[in-house]
CHARMM internal coordinates of N, CA and C (Angstrom, degrees):
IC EDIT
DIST 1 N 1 CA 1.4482
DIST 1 CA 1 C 1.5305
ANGL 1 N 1 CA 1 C 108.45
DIST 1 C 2 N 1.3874
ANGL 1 CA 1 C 2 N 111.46
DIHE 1 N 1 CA 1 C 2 N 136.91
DIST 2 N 2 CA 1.8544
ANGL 1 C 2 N 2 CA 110.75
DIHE 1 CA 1 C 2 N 2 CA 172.04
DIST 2 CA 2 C 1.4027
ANGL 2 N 2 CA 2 C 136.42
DIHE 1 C 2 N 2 CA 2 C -62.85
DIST 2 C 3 N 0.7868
ANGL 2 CA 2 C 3 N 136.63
DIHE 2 N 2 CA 2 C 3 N 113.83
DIST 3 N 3 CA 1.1385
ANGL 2 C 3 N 3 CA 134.40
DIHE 2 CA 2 C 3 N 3 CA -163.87
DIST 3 CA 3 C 1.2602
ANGL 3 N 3 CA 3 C 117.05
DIHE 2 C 3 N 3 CA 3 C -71.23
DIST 3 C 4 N 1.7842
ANGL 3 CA 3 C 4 N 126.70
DIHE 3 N 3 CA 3 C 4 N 130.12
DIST 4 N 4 CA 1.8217
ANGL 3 C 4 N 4 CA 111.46
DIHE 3 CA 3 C 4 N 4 CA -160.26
DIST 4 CA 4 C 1.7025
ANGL 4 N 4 CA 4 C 90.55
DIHE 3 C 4 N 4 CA 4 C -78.90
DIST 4 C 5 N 1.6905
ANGL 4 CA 4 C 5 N 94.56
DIHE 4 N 4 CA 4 C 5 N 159.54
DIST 5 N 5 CA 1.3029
ANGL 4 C 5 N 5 CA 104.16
DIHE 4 CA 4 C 5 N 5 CA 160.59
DIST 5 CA 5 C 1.3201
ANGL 5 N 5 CA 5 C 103.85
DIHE 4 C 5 N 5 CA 5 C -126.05
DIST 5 C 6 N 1.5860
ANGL 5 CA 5 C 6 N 110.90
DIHE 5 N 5 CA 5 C 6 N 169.08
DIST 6 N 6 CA 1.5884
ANGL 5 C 6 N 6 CA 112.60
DIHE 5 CA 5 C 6 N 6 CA -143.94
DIST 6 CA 6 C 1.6359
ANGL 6 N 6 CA 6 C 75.93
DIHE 5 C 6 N 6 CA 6 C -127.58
DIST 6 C 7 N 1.3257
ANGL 6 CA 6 C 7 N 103.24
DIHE 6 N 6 CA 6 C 7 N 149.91
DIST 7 N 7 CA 1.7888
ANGL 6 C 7 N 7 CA 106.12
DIHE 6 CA 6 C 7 N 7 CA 160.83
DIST 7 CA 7 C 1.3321
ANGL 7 N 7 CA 7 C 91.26
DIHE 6 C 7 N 7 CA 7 C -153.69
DIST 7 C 8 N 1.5869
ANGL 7 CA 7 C 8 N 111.76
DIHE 7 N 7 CA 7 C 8 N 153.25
DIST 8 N 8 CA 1.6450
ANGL 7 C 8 N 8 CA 111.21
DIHE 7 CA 7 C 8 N 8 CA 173.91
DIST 8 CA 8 C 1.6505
ANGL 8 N 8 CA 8 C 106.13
DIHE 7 C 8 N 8 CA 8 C -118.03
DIST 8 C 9 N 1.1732
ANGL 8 CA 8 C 9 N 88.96
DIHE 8 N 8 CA 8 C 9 N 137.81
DIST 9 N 9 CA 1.0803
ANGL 8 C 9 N 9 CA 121.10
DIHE 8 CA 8 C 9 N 9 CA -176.82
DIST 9 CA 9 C 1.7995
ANGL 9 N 9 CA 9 C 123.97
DIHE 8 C 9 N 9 CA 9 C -94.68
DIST 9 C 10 N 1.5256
ANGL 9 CA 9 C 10 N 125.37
DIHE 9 N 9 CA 9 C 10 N 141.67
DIST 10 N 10 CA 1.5626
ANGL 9 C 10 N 10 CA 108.90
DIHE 9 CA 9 C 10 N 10 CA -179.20
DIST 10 CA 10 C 1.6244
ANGL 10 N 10 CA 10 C 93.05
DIHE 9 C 10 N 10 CA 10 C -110.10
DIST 10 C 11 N 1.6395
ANGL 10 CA 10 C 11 N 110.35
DIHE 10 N 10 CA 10 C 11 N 113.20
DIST 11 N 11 CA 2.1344
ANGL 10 C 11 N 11 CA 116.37
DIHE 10 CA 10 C 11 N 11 CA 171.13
DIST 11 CA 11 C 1.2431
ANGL 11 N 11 CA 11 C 90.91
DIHE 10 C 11 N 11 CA 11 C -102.37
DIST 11 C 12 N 1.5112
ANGL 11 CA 11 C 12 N 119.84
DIHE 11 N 11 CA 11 C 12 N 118.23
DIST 12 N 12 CA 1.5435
ANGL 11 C 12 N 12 CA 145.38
DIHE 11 CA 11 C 12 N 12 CA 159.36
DIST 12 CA 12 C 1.4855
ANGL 12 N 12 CA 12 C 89.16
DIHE 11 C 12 N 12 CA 12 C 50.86
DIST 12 C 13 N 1.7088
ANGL 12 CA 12 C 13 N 128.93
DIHE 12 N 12 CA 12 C 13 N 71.08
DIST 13 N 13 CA 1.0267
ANGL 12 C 13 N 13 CA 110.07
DIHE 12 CA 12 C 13 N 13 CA 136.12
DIST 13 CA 13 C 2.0220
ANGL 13 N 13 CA 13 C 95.50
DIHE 12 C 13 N 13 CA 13 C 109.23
DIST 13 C 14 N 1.1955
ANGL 13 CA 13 C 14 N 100.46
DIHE 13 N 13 CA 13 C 14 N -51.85
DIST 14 N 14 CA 1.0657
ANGL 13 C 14 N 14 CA 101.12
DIHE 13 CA 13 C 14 N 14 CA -179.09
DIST 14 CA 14 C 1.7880
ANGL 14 N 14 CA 14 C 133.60
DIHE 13 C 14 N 14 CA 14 C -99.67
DIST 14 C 15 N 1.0804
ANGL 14 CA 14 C 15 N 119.17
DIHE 14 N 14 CA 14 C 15 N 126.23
DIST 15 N 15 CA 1.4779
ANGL 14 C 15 N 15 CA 128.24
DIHE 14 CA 14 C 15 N 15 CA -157.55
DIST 15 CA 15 C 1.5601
ANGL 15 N 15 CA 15 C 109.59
DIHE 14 C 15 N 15 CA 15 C -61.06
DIST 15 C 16 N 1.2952
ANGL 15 CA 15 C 16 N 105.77
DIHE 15 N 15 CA 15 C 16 N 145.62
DIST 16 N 16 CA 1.4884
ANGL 15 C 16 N 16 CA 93.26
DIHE 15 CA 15 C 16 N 16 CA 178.10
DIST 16 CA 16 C 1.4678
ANGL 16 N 16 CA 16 C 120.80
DIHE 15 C 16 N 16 CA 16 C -167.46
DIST 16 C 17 N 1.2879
ANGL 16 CA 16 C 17 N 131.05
DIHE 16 N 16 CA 16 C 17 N 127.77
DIST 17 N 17 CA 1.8224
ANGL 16 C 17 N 17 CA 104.38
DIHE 16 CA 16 C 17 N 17 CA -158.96
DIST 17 CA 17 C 1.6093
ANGL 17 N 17 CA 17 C 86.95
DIHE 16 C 17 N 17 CA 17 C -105.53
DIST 17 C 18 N 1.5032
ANGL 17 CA 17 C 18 N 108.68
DIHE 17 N 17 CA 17 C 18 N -178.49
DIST 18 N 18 CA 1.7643
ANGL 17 C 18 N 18 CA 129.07
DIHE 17 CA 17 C 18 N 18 CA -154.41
DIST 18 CA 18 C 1.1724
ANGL 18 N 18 CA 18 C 105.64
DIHE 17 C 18 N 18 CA 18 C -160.15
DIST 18 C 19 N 1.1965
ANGL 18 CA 18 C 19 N 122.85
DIHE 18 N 18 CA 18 C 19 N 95.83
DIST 19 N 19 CA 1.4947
ANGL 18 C 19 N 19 CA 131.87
DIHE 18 CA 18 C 19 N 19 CA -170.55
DIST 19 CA 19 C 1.8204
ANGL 19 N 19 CA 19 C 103.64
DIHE 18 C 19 N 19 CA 19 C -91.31
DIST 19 C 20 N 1.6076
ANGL 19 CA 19 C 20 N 98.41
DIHE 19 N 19 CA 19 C 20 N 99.13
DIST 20 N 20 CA 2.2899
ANGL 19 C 20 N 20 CA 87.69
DIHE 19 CA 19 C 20 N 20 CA -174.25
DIST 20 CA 20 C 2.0431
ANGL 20 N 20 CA 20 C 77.98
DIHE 19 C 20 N 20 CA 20 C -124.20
DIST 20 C 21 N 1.2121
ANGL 20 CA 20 C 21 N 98.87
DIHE 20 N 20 CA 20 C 21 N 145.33
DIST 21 N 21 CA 1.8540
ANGL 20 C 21 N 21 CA 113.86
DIHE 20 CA 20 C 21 N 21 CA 141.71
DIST 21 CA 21 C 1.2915
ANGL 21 N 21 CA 21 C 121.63
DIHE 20 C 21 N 21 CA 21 C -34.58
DIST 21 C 22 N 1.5576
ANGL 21 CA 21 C 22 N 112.24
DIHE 21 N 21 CA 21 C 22 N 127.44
DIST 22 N 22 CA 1.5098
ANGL 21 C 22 N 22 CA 112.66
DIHE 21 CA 21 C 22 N 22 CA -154.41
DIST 22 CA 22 C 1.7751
ANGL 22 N 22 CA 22 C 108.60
DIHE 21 C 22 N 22 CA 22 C -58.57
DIST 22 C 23 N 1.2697
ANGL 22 CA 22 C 23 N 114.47
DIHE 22 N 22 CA 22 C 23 N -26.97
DIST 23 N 23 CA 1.0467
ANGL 22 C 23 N 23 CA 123.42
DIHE 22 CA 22 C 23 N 23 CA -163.96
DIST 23 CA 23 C 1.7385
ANGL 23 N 23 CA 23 C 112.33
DIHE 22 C 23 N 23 CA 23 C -74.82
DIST 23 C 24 N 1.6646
ANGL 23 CA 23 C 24 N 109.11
DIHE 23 N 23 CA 23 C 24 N -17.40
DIST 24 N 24 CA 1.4814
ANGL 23 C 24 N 24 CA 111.42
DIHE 23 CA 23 C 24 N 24 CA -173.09
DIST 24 CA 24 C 1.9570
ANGL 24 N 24 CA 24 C 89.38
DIHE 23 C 24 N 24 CA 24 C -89.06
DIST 24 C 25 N 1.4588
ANGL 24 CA 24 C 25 N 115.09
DIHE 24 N 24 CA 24 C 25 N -23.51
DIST 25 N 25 CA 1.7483
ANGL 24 C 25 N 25 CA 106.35
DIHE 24 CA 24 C 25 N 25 CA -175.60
DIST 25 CA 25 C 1.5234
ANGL 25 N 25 CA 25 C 103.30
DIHE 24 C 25 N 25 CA 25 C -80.23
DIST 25 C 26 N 1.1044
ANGL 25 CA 25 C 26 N 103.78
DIHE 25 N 25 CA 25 C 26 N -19.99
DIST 26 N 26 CA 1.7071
ANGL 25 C 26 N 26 CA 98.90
DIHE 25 CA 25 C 26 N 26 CA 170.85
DIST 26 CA 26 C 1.4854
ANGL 26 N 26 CA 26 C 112.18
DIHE 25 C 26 N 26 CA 26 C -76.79
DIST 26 C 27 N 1.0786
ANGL 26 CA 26 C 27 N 133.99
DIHE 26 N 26 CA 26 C 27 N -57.81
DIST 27 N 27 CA 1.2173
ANGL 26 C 27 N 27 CA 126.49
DIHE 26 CA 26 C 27 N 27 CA 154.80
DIST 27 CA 27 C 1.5397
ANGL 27 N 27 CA 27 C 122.85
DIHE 26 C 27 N 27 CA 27 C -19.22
DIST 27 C 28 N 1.2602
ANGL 27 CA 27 C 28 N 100.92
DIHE 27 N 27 CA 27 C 28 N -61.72
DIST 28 N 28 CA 1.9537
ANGL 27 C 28 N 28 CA 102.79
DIHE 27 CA 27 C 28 N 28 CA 177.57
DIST 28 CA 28 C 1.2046
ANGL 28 N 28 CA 28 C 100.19
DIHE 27 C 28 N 28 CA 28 C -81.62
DIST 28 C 29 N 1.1474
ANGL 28 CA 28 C 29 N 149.96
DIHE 28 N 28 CA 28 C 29 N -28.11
DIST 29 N 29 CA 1.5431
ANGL 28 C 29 N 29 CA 139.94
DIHE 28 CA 28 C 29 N 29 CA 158.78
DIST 29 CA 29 C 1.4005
ANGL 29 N 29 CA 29 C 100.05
DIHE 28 C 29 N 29 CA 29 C -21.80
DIST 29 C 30 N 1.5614
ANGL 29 CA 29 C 30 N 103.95
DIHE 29 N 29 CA 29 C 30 N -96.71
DIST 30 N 30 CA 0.9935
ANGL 29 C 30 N 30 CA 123.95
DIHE 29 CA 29 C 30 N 30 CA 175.87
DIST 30 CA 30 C 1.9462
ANGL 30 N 30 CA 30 C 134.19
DIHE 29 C 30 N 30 CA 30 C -9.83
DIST 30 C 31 N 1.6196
ANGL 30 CA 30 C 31 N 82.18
DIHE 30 N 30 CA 30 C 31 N -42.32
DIST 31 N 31 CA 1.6343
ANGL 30 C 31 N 31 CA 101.23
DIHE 30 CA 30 C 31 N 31 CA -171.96
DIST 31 CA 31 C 1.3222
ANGL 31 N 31 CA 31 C 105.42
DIHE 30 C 31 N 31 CA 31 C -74.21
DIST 31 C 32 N 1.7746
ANGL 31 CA 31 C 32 N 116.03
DIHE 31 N 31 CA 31 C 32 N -51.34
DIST 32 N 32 CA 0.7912
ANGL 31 C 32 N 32 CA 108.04
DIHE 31 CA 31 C 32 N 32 CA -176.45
DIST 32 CA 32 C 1.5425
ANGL 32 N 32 CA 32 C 144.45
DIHE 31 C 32 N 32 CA 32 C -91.95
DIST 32 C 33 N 1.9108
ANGL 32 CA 32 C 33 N 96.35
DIHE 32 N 32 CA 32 C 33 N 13.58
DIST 33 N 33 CA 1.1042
ANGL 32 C 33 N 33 CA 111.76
DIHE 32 CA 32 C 33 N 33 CA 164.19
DIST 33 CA 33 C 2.1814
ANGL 33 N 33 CA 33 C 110.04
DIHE 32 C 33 N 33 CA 33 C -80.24
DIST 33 C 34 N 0.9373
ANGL 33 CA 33 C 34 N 100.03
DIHE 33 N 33 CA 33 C 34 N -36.65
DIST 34 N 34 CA 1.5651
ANGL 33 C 34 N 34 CA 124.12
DIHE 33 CA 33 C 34 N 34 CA -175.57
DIST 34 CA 34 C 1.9329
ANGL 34 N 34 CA 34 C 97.02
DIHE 33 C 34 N 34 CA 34 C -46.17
DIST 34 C 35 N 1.5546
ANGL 34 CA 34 C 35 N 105.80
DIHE 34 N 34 CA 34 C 35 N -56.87
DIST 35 N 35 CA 1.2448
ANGL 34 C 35 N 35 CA 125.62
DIHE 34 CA 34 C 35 N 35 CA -162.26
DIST 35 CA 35 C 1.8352
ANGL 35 N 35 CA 35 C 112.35
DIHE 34 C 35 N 35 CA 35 C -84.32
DIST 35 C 36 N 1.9097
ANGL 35 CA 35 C 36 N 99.06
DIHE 35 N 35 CA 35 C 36 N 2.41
DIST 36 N 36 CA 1.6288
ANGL 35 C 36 N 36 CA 102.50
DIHE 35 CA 35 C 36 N 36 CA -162.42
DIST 36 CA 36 C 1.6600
ANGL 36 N 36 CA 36 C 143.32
DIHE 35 C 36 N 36 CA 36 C 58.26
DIST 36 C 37 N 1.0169
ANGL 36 CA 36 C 37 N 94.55
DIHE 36 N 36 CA 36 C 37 N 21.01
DIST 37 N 37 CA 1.4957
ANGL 36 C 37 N 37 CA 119.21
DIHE 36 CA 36 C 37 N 37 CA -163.67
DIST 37 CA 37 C 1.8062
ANGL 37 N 37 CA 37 C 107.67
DIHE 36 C 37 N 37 CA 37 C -121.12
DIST 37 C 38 N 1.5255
ANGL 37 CA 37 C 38 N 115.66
DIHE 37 N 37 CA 37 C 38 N 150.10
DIST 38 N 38 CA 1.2313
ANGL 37 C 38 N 38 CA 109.43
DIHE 37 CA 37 C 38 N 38 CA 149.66
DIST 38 CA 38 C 1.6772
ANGL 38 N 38 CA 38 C 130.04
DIHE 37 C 38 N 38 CA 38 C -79.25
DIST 38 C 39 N 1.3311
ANGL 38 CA 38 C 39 N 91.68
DIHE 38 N 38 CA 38 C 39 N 161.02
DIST 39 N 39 CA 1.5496
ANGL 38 C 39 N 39 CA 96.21
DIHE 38 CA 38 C 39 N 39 CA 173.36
DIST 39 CA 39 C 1.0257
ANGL 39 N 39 CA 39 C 128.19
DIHE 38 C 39 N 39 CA 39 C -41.95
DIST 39 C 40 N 1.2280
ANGL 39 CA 39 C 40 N 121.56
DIHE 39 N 39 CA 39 C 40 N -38.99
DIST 40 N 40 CA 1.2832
ANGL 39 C 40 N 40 CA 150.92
DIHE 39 CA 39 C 40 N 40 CA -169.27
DIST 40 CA 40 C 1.4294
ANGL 40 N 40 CA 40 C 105.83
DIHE 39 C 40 N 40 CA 40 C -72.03
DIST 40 C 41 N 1.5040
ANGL 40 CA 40 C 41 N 118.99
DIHE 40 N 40 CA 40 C 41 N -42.61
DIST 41 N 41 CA 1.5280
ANGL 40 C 41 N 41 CA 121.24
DIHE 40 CA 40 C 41 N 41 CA 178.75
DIST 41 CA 41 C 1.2243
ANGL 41 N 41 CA 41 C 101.91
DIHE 40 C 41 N 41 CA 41 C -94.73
DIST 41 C 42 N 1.1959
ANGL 41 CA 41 C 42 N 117.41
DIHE 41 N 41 CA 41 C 42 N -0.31
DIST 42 N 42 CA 2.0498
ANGL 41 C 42 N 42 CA 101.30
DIHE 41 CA 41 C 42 N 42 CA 175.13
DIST 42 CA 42 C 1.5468
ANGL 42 N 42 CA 42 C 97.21
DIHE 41 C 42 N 42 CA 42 C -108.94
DIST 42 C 43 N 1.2253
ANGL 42 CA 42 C 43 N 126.02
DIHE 42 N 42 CA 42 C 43 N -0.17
DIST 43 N 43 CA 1.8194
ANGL 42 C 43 N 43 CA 122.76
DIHE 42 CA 42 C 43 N 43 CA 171.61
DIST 43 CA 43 C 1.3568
ANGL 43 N 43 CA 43 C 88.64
DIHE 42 C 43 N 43 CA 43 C -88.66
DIST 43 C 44 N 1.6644
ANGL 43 CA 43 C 44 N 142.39
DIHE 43 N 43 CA 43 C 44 N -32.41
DIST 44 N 44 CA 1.3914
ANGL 43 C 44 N 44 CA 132.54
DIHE 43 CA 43 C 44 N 44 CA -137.37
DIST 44 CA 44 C 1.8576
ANGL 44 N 44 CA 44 C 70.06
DIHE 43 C 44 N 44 CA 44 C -87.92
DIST 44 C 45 N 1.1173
ANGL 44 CA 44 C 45 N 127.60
DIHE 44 N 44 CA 44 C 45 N -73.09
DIST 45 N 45 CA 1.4648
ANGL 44 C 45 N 45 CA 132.44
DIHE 44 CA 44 C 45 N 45 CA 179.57
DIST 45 CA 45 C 1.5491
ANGL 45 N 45 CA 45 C 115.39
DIHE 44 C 45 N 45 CA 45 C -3.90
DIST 45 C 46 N 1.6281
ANGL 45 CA 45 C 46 N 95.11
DIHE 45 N 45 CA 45 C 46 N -70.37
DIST 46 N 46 CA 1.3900
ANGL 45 C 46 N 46 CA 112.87
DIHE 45 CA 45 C 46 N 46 CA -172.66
DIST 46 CA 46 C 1.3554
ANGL 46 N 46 CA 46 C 114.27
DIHE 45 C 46 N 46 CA 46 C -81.81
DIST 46 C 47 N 0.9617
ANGL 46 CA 46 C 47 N 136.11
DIHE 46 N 46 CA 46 C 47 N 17.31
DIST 47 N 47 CA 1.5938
ANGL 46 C 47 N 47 CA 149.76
DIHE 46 CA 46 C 47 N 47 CA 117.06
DIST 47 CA 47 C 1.1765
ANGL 47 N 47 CA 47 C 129.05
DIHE 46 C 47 N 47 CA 47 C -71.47
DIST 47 C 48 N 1.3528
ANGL 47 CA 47 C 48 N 129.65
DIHE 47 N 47 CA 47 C 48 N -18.27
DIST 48 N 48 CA 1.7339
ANGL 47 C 48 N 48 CA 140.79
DIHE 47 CA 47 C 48 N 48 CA -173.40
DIST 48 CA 48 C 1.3766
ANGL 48 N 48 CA 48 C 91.29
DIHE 47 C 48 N 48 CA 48 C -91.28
DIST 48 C 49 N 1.9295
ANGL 48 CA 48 C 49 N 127.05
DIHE 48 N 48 CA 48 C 49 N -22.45
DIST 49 N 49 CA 1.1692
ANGL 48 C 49 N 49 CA 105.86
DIHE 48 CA 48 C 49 N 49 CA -173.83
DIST 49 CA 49 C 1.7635
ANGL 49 N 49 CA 49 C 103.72
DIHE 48 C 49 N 49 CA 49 C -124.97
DIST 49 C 50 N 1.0969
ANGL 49 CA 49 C 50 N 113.11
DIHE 49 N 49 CA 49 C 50 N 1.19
DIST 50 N 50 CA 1.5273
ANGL 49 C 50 N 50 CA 120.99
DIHE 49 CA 49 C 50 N 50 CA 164.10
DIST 50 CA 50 C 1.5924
ANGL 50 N 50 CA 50 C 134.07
DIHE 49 C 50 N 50 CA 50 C -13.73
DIST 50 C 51 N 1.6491
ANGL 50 CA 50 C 51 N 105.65
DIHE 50 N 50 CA 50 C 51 N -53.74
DIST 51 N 51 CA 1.1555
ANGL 50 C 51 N 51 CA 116.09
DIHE 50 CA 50 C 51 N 51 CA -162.13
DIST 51 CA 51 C 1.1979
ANGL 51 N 51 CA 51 C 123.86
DIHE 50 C 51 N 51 CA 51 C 76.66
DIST 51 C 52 N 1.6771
ANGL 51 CA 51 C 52 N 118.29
DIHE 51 N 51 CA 51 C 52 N -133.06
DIST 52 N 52 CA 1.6119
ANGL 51 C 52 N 52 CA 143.62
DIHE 51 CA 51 C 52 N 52 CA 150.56
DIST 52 CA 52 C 1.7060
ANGL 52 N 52 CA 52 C 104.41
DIHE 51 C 52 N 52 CA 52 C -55.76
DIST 52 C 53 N 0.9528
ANGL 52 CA 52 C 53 N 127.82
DIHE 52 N 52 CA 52 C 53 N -50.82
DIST 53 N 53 CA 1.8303
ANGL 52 C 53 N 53 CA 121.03
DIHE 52 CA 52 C 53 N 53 CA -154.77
DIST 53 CA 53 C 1.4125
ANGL 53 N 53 CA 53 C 95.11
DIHE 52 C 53 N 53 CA 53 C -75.35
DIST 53 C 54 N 1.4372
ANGL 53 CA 53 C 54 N 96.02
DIHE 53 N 53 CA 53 C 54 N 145.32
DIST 54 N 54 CA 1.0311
ANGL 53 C 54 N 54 CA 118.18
DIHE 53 CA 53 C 54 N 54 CA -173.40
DIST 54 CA 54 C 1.9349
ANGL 54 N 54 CA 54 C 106.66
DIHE 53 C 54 N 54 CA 54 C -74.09
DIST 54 C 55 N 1.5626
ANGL 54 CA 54 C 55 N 106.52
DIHE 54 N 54 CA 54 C 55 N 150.42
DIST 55 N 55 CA 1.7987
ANGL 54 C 55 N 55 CA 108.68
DIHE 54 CA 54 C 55 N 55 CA -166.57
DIST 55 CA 55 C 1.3248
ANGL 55 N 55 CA 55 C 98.34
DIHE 54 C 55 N 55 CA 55 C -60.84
DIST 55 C 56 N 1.5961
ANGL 55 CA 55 C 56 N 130.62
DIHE 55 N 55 CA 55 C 56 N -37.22
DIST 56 N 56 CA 1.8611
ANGL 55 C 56 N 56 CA 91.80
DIHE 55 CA 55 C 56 N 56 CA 179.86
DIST 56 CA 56 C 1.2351
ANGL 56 N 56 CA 56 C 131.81
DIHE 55 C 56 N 56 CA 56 C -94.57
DIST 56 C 57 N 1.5672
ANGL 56 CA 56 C 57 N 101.68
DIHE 56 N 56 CA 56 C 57 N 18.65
DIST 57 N 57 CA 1.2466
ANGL 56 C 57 N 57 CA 126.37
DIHE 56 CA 56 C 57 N 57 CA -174.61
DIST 57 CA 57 C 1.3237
ANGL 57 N 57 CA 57 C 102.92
DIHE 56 C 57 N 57 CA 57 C -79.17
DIST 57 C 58 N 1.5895
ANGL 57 CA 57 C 58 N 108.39
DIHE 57 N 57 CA 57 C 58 N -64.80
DIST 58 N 58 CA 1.5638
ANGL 57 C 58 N 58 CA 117.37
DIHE 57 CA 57 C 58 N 58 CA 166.63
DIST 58 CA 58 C 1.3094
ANGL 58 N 58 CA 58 C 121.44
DIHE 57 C 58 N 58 CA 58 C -40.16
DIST 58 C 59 N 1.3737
ANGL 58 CA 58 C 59 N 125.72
DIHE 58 N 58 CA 58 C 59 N -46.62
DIST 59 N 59 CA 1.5869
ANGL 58 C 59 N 59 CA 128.48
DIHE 58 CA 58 C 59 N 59 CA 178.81
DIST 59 CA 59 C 1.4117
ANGL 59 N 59 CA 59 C 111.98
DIHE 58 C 59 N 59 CA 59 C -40.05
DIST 59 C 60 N 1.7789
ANGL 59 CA 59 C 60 N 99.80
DIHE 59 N 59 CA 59 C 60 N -45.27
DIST 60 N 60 CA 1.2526
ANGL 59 C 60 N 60 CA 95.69
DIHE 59 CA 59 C 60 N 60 CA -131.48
DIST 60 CA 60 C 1.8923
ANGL 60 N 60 CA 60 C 85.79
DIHE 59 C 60 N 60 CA 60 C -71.50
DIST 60 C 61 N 1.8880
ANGL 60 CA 60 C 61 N 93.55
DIHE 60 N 60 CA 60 C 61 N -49.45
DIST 61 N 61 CA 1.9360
ANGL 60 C 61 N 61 CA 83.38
DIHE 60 CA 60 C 61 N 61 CA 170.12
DIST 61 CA 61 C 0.9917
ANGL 61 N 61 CA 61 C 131.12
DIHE 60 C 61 N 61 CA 61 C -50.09
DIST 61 C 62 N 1.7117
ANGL 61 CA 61 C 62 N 128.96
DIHE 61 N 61 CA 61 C 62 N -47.79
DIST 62 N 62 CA 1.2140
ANGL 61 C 62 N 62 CA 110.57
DIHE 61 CA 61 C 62 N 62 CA 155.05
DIST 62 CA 62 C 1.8099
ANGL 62 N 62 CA 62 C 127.28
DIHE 61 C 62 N 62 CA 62 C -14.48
DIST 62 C 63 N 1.2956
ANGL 62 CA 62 C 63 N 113.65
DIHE 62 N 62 CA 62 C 63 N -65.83
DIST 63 N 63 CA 1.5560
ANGL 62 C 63 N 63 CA 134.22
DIHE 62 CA 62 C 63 N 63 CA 174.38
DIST 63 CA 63 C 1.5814
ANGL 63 N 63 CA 63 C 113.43
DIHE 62 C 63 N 63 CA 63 C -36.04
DIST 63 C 64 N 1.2414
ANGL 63 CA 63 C 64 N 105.14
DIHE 63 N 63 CA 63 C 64 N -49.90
DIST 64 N 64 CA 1.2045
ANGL 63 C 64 N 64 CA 133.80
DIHE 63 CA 63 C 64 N 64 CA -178.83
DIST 64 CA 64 C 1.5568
ANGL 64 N 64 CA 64 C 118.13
DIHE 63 C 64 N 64 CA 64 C -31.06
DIST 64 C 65 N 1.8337
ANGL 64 CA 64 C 65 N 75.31
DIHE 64 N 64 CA 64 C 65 N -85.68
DIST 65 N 65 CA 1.4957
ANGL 64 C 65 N 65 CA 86.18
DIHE 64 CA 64 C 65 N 65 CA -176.89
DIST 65 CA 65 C 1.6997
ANGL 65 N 65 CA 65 C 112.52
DIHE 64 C 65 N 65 CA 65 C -102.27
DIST 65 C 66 N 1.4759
ANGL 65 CA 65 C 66 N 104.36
DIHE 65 N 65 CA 65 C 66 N 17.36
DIST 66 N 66 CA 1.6240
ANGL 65 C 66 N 66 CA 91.49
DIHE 65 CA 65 C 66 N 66 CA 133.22
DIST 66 CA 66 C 1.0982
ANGL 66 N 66 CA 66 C 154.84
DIHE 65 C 66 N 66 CA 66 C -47.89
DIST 66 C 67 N 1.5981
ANGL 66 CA 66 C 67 N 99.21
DIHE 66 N 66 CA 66 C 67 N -62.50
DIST 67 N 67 CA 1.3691
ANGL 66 C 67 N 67 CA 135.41
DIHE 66 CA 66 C 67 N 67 CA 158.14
DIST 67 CA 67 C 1.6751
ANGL 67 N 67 CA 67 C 103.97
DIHE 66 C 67 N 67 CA 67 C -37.18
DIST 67 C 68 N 1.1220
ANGL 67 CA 67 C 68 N 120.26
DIHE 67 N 67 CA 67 C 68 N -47.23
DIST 68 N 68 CA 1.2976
ANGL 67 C 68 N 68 CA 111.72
DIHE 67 CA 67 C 68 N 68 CA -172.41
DIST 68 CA 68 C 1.1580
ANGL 68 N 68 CA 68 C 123.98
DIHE 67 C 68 N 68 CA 68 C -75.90
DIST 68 C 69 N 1.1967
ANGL 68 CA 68 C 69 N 114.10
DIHE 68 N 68 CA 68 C 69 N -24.27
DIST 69 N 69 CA 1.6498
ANGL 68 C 69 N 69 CA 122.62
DIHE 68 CA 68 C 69 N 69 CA 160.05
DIST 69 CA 69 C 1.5325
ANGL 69 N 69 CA 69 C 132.88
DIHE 68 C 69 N 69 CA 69 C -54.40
DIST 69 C 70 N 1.5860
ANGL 69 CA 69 C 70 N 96.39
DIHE 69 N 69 CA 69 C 70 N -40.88
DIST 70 N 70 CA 1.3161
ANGL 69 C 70 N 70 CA 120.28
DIHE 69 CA 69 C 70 N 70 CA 173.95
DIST 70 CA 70 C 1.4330
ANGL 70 N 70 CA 70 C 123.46
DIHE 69 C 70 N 70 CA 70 C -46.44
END
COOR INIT
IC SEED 1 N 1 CA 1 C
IC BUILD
């Protein structure tokens, strides 16, 4: 099983780390090199549109159905 890795992140100001499987930050790596942006501003995103689920919950769909586009 993968082991999560944690990176912290700043959402509106406030600090915050996000523990996802290396393989879902490669995914948003990826995305948010694709999209010109940092990571950091494409998690702030995918929190602006979250709702209820929790942020590494969102990533990870986010991740998801990235991948599926790909």
């Amino acid at each position: 099983m993968p082991r999560l890795q944690k990176r912290s992140v700043s959402l509106t100001g406030h600090a915050t780390s996000l523990a996802l499987e290396p393989e879902f930050w490669a995914v948003l790596d990826a995305a948010a090199a694709a999209e010109g942006v940092s990571v950091a501003q494409l998690i702030v995103r995918i929190d602006e549109a979250r709702a209820d689920r929790p942020l590494a919950s969102a990533c990870r769909v986010f991740a998801l159905s990235r991948a599926g586009r790909d």
